[in-house]
C-alpha positions as CSV (number, residue, x, y, z in Angstrom):
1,X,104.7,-69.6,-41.4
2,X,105.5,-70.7,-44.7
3,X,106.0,-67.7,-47.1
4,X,103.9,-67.0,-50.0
5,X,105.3,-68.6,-53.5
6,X,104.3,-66.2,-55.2
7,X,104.2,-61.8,-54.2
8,X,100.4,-61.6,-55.8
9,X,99.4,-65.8,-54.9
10,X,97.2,-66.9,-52.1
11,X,98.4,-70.4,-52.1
12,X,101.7,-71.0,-49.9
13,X,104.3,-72.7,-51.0
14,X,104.6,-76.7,-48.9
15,X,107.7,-77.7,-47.6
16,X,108.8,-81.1,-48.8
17,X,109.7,-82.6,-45.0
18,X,106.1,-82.5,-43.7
19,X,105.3,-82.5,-40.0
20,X,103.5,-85.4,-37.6
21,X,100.4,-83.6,-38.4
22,X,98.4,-86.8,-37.2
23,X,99.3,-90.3,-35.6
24,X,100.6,-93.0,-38.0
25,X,97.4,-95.1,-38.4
26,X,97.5,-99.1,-39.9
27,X,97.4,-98.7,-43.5
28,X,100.7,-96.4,-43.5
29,X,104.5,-97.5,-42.2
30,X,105.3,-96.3,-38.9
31,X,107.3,-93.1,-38.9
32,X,105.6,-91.7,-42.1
33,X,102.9,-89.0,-41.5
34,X,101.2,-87.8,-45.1
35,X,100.2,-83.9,-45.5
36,X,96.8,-83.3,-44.5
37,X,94.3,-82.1,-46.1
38,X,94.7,-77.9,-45.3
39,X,98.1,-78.4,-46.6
40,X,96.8,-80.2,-50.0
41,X,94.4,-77.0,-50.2
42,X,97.7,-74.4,-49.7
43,X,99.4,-76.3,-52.2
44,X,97.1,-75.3,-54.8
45,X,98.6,-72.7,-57.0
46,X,97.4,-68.9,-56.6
47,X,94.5,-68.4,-58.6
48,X,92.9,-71.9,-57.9
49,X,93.8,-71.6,-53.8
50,X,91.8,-68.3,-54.2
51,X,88.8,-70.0,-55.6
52,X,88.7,-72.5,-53.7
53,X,88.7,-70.6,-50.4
54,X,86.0,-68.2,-51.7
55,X,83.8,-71.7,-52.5
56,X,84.8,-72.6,-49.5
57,X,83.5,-68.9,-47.3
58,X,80.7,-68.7,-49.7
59,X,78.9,-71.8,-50.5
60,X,80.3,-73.4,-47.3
61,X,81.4,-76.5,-48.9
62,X,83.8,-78.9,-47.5
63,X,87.4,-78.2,-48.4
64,X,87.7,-81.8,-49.5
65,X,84.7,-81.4,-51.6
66,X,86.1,-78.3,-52.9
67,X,89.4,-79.6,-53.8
68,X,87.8,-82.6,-55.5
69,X,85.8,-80.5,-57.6
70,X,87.8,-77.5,-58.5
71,X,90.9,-80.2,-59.5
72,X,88.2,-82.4,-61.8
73,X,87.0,-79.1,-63.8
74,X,90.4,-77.6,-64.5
75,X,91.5,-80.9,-65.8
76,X,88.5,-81.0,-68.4
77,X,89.3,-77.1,-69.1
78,X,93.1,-78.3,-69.7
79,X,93.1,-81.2,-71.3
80,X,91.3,-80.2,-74.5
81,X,94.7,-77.5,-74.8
82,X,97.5,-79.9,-73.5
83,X,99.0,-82.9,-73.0
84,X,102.6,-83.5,-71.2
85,X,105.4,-85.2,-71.2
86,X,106.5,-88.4,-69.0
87,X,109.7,-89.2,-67.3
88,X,110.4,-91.1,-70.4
89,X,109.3,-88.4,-73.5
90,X,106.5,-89.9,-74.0
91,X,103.3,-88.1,-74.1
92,X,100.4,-88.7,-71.5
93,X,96.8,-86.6,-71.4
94,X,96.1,-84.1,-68.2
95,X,92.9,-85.6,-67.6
96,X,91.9,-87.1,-64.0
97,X,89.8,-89.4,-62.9
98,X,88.7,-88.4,-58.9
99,X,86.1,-89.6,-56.7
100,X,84.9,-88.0,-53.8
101,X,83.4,-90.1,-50.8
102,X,81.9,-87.4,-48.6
103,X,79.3,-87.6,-45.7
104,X,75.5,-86.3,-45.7
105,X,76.2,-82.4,-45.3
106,X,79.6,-82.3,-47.0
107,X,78.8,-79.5,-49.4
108,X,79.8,-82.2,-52.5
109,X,76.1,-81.1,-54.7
110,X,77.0,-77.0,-53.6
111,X,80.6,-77.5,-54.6
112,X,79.8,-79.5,-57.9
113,X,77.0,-77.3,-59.0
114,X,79.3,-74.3,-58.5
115,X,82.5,-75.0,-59.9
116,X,80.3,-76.7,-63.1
117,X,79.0,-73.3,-64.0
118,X,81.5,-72.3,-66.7
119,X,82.1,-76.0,-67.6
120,X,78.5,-75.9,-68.3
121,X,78.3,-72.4,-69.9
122,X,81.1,-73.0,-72.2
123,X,79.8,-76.5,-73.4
124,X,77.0,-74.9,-75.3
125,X,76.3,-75.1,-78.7
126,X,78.8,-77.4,-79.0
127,X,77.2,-80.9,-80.2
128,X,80.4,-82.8,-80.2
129,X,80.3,-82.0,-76.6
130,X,79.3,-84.1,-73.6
131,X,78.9,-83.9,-70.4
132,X,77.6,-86.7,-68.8
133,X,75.7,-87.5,-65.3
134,X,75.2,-91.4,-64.9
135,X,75.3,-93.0,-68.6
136,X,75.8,-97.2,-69.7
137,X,78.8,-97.8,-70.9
138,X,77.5,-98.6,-74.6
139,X,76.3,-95.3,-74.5
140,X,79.5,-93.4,-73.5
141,X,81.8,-95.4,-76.1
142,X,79.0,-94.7,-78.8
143,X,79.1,-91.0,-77.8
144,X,82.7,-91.1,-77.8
145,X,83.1,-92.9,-80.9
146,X,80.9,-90.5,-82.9
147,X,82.9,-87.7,-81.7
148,X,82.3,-86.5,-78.4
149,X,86.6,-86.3,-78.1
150,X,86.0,-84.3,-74.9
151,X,83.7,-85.4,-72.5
152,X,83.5,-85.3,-68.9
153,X,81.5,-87.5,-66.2
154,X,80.5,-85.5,-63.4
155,X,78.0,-85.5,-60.8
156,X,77.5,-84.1,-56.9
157,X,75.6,-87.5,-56.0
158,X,77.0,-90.7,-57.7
159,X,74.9,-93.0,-56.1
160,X,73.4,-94.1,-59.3
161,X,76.9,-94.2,-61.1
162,X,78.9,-96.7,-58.6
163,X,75.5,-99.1,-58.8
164,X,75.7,-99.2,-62.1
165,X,77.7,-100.9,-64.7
166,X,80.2,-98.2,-66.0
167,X,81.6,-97.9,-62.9
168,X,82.8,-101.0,-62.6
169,X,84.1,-101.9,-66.5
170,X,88.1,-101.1,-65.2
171,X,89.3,-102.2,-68.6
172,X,87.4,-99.2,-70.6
173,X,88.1,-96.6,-67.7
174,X,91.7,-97.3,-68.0
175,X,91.8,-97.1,-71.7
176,X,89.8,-94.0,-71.6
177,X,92.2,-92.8,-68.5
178,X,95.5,-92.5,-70.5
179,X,93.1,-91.0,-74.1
180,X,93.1,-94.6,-75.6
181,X,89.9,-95.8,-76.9
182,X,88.7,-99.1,-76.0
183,X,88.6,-101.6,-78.7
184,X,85.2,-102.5,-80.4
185,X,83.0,-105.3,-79.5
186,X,81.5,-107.7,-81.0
187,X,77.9,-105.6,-80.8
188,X,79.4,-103.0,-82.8
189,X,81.0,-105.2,-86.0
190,X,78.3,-104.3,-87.8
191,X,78.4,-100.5,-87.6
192,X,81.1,-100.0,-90.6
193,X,80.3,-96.4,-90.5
194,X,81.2,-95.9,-86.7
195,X,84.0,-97.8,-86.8
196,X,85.4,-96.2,-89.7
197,X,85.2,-92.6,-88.5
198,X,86.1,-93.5,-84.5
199,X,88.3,-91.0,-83.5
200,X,92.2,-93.2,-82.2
201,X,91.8,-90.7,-78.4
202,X,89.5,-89.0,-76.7
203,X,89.5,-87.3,-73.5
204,X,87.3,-88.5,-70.9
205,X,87.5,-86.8,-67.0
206,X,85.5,-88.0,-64.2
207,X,84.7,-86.2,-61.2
208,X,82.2,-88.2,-59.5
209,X,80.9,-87.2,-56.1
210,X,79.2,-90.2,-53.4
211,X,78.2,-90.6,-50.2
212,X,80.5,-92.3,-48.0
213,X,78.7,-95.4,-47.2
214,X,78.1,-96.2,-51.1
215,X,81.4,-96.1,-51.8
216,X,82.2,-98.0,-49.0
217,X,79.9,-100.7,-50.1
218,X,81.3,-100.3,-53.7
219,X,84.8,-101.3,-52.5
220,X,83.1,-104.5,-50.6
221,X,81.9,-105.4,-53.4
222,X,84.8,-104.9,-56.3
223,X,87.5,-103.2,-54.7
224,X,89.4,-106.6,-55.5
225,X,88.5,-106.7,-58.8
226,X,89.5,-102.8,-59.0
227,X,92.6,-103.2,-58.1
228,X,93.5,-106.2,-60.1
229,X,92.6,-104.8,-63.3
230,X,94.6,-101.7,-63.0
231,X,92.0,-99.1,-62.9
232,X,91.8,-98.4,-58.9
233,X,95.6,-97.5,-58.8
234,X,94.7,-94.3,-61.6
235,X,91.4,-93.4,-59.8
236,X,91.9,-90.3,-57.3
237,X,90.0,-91.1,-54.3
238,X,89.6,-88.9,-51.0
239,X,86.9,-89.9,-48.5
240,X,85.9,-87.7,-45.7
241,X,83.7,-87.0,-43.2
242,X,84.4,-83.3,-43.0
243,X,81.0,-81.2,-42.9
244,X,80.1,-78.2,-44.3
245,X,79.5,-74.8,-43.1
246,X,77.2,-72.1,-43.0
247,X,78.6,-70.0,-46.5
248,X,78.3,-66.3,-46.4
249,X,75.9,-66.6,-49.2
250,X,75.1,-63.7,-51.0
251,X,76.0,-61.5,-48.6
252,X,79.8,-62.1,-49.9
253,X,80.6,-61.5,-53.2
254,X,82.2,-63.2,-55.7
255,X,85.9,-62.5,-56.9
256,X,88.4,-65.1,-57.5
257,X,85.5,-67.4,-58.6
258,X,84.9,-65.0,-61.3
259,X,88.2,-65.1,-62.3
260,X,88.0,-68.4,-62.2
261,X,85.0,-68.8,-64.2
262,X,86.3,-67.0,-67.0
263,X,90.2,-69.0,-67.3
264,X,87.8,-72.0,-67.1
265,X,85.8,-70.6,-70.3
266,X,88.4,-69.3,-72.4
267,X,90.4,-72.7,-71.9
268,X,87.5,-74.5,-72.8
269,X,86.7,-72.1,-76.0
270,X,90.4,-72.6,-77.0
271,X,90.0,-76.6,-76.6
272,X,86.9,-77.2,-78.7
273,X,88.8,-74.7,-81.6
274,X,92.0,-77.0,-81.6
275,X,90.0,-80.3,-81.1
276,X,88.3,-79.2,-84.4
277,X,91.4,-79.9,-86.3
278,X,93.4,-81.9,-84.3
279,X,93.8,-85.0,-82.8
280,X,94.0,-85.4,-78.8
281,X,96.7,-87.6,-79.1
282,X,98.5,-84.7,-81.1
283,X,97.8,-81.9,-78.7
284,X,101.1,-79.7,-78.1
285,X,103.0,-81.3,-75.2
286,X,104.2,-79.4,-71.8
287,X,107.5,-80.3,-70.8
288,X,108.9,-80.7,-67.3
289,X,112.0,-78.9,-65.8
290,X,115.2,-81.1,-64.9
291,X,114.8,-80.5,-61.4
292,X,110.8,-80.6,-60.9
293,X,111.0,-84.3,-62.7
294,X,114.3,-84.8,-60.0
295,X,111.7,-84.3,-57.6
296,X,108.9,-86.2,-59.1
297,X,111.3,-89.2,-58.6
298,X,112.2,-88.8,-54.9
299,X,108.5,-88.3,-54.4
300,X,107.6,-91.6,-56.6
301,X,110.1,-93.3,-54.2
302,X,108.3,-91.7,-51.2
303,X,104.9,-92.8,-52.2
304,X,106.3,-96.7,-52.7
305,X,107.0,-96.3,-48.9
306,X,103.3,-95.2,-48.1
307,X,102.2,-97.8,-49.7
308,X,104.2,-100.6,-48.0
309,X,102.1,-101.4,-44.9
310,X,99.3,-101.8,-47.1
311,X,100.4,-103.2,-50.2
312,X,102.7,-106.0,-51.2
313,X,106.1,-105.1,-52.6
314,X,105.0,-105.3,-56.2
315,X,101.4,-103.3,-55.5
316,X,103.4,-100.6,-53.8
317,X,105.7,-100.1,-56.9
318,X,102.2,-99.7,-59.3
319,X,100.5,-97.3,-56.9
320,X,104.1,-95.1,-56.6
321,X,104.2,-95.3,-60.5
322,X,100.4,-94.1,-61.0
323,X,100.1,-91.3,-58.0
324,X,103.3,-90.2,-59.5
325,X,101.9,-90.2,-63.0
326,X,98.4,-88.5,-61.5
327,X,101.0,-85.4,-59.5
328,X,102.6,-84.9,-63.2
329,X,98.9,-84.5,-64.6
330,X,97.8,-82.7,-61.3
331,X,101.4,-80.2,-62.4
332,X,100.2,-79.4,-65.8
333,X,96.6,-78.8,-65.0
334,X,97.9,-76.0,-62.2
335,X,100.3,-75.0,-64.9
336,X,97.8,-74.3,-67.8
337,X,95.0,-72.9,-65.9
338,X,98.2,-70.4,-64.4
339,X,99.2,-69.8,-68.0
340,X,102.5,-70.2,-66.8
341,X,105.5,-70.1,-69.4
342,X,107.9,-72.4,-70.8
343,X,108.0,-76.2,-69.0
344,X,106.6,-77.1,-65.4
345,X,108.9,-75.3,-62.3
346,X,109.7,-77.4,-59.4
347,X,107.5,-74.9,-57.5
348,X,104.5,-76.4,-59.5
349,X,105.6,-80.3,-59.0
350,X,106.1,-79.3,-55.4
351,X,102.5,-78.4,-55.2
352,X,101.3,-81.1,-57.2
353,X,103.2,-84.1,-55.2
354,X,101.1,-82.4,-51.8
355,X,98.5,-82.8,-53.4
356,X,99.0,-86.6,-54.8
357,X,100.3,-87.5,-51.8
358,X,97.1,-86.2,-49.9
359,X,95.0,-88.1,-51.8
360,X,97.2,-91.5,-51.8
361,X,96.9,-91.3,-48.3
362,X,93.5,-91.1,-48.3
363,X,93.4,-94.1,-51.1
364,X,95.1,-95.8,-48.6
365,X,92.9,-95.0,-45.6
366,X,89.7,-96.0,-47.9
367,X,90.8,-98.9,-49.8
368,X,92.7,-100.3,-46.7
369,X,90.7,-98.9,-43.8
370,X,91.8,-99.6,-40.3
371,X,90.5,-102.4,-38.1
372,X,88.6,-102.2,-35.4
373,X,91.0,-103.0,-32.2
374,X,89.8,-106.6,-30.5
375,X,88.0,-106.2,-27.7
376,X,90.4,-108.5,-25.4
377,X,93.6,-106.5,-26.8
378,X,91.3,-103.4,-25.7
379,X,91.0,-104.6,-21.9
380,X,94.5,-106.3,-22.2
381,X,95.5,-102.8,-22.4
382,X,94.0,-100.8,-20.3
383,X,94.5,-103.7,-17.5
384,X,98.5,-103.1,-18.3
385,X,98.3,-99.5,-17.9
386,X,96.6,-99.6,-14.9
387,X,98.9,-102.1,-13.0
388,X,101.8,-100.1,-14.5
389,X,100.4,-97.0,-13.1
390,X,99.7,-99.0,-9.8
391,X,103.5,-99.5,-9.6
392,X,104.5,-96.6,-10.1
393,X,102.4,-94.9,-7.5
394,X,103.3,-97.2,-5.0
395,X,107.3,-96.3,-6.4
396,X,107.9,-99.9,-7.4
397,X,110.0,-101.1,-10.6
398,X,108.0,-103.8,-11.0
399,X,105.0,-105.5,-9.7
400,X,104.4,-109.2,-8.0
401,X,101.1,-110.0,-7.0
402,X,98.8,-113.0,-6.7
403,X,97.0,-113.7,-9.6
404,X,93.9,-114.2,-7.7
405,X,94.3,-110.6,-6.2
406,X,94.6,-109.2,-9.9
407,X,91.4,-111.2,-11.4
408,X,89.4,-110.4,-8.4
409,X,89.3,-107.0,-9.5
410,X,87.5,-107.5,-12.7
411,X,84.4,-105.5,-11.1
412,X,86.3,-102.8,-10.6
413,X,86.5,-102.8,-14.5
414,X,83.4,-103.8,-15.3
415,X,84.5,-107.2,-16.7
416,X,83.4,-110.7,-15.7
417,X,86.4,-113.2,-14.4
418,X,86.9,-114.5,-18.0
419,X,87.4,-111.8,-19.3
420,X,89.8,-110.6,-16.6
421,X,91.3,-114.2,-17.5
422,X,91.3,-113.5,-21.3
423,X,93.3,-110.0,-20.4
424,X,96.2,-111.3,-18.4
425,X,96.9,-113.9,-20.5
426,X,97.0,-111.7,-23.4
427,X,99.6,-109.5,-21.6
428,X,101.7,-112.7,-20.6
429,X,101.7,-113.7,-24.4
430,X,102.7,-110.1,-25.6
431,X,105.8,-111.0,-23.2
432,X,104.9,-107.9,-21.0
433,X,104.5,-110.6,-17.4
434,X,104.7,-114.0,-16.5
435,X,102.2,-116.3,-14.4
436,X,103.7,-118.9,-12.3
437,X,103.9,-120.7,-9.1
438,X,106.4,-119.4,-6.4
439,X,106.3,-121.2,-2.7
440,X,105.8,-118.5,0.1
441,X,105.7,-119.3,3.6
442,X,105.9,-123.0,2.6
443,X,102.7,-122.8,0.8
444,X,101.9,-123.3,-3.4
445,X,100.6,-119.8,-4.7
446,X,100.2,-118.5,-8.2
447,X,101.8,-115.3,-8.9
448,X,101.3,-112.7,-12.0
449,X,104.6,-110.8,-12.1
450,X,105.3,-107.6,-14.3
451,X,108.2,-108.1,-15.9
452,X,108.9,-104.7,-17.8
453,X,110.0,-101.7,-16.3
454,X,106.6,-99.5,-15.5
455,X,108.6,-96.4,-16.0
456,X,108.9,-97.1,-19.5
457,X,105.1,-95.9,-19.9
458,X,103.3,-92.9,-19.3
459,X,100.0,-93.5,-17.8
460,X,97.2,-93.3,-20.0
461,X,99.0,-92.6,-23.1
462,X,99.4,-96.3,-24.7
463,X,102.6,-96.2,-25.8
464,X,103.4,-100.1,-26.4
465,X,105.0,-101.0,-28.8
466,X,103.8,-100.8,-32.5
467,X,103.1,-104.5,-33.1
468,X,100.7,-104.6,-30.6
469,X,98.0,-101.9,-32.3
């Protein structure tokens, strides 16, 4: 067991070499296996592993609805106090942009509506303020542009939001993403007055939670687009068909969320008092420790490699760059909302880059989701593993038969002849036997031959090589 990071903390420290915690699957390189999704929940730091856990036992929420939520209202609370510094001195904002794909019963509307409380409570009163369900995008930028510098879109079912325009207009989301405002239009050249008083940044977080199924249909229909303007690399995505549990309700009372509720409401406080005076592009900058950003880079590099069964060499490099850039945001949003000292501690990158790594394996898995095996590849296999188990029960090295003997077994399978036909000749063409004609006893006959060495596979286990699943 991995020991506590911290004497008081309820988060564990991850260890940078994770485990095969699941098989390899299409959309990442064979021999790479991601953290999953409990270790992306340890990884939080103390006070937000607590809360989430208690969410978790008390509302019954999924975990990955949980950590969607609780990550996406820390970053509003933060950003408004912070920004922090990139591998190259430059400043960059803490805000996120995260979507959550979850199934019917995941717990997203129990974990949104929970972990919004103090977002909510502290928001009021404040008119510059807004926090925003499902909204056009001329009505966010006119928001924004009359001074809403800290806003937030957030909702526990997006449905709405990806049918709509504004989730699909990359080039303002990625503005917005890294604080930028977009440029104007030509609707608003007339407004002298709003353009004259725009702010130059503003902070804009999105925490937007779906059902699976629309946002499957949402990445059929512009996931292409997404990706080639930019925006889909920054966007946090996590889809999963975890479900939620019976919560203890009230019969389980409330402690780390409290103490959640009120870091949430004093950082939020403290943000609308500096935003008053200053800029968002000028908020005080955290800085990173030598060795947390030597880290950051052999994770950045490590990501690039998760990427590479998917992606082409160039894509790779942009989605290492931005998951890397969304762990350093992911680092000071832990660090802040910790009101942790001084610059960011390896310990804190080390949690972040589980984290960023979680999710850009399930980017992966979403954007890229595997294909359905062919159906003759199917019974090309299981016909292989059966005549490989056939001789090694009889204690055979290989296996010469007639082919006629082998196809007339297709009822035994279930199969018609052609499809009997359609599965030996895909296991001749993958080079595992050969069909051919032999003379026995002076007579013509047509052989199928195994010509691999049976012992090489364990019965019912599958385990061909990799370029043939």
């Amino acid at each position: 067991m991995i020991p506590p990071a911290y004497p008081m903390g309820g988060g564990f420290m991850p260890s940078p070499n994770f485990g095969p915690l699941s098989q390899p699957v299409g959309h990442l390189p064979a021999g790479y296996c991601p953290p999953s999704l409990p270790q992306a929940v340890s990884a939080l730091t103390p006070g937000l592993y607590r809360a989430a856990c208690e969410c978790r036992a008390i509302r019954g929420s999924s975990y990955g609805a949980v950590l969607a939520n609780v990550l996406g209202k820390v970053s509003f609370a933060v950003s408004g106090n912070f920004r922090i510094r990139d591998r190259n001195g430059r400043s960059m904002p803490l805000s996120l942009h995260i979507r959550f794909a979850g199934a019917r019963l995941s717990g997203k509307s129990e974990a949104h509506i929970r972990l919004n409380q103090p977002v909510i409570e502290a928001m009021k009163g404040w008119k510059k303020s807004r926090l925003f369900d499902n909204v056009l995008p001329p009505t966010l930028l006119r928001k924004i542009r009359s001074g809403s510098v800290l806003s937030m879109l957030s909702m526990g079912e997006g449905r709405g939001h990806l049918a709509g325009p504004l989730s699909r207009s990359f080039q303002d989301l990625s503005d917005l993403y890294d604080s930028n405002m977009p440029p104007f239009d030509r609707a608003d050249d007339d407004d002298e007055a709003l353009a004259e008083h725009a702010p130059d940044s503003a902070i804009l977080v999105t925490c937007v939670n779906v059902q699976d199924d629309k946002n499957r249909e949402w990445l059929d229909k512009y996931g292409k687009e997404a990706i080639e303007s930019g925006y889909l690399f920054r966007l946090l995505m996590m889809e999963s068909d975890e479900l939620a549990i019976e919560g203890a309700g009230d019969q389980q009372p409330e402690f780390a969320l409290l103490d959640y509720d009120h870091r949430i409401v004093e950082l939020i406080m403290s943000a609308r008092h500096k935003l008053q005076s200053t800029s968002v592009s000028k908020l005080p900058e955290i800085k990173v420790e030598p060795d947390a950003e030597q880290f950051l880079r052999q994770a950045q590099e490590r990501f690039q490699f998760m990427a590479s069964a998917a992606l082409s060499p160039r894509d790779a490099i942009v989605f290492a760059v931005r998951l890397a850039a969304n762990a350093r945001r992911i680092a000071g949003c832990m660090h802040v909302f910790e009101n942790y000292e001084g610059s960011v501690s390896p310990d804190t990158m080390i949690r972040a880059v589980t984290i960023a790594e979680y999710f850009g394996a399930c980017w992966l898995a979403t954007v890229f989701p595997p294909k359905p095996v062919p159906e003759v590849v199917q019974r090309g296999l299981r016909l292989l593993d059966s005549l490989c188990g056939s001789a090694r029960q009889a204690g055979l090295h290989t296996l010469s038969c007639l082919k006629a003997d082998v196809e007339a077994g297709a009822q035994n399978f279930g199969w018609s002849k052609a499809e009997m036909v359609e599965a030996i000749t895909w296991i001749c063409g993958q080079g595992f036997a050969q069909v051919g004609p032999r003379r026995e006893n002076g007579h013509r006959v047509i052989k199928f031959e195994l010509i691999v060495n049976p012992w090489a596979f364990t019965s019912g286990s599958h385990g061909y090589p990799p370029r043939l699943v």
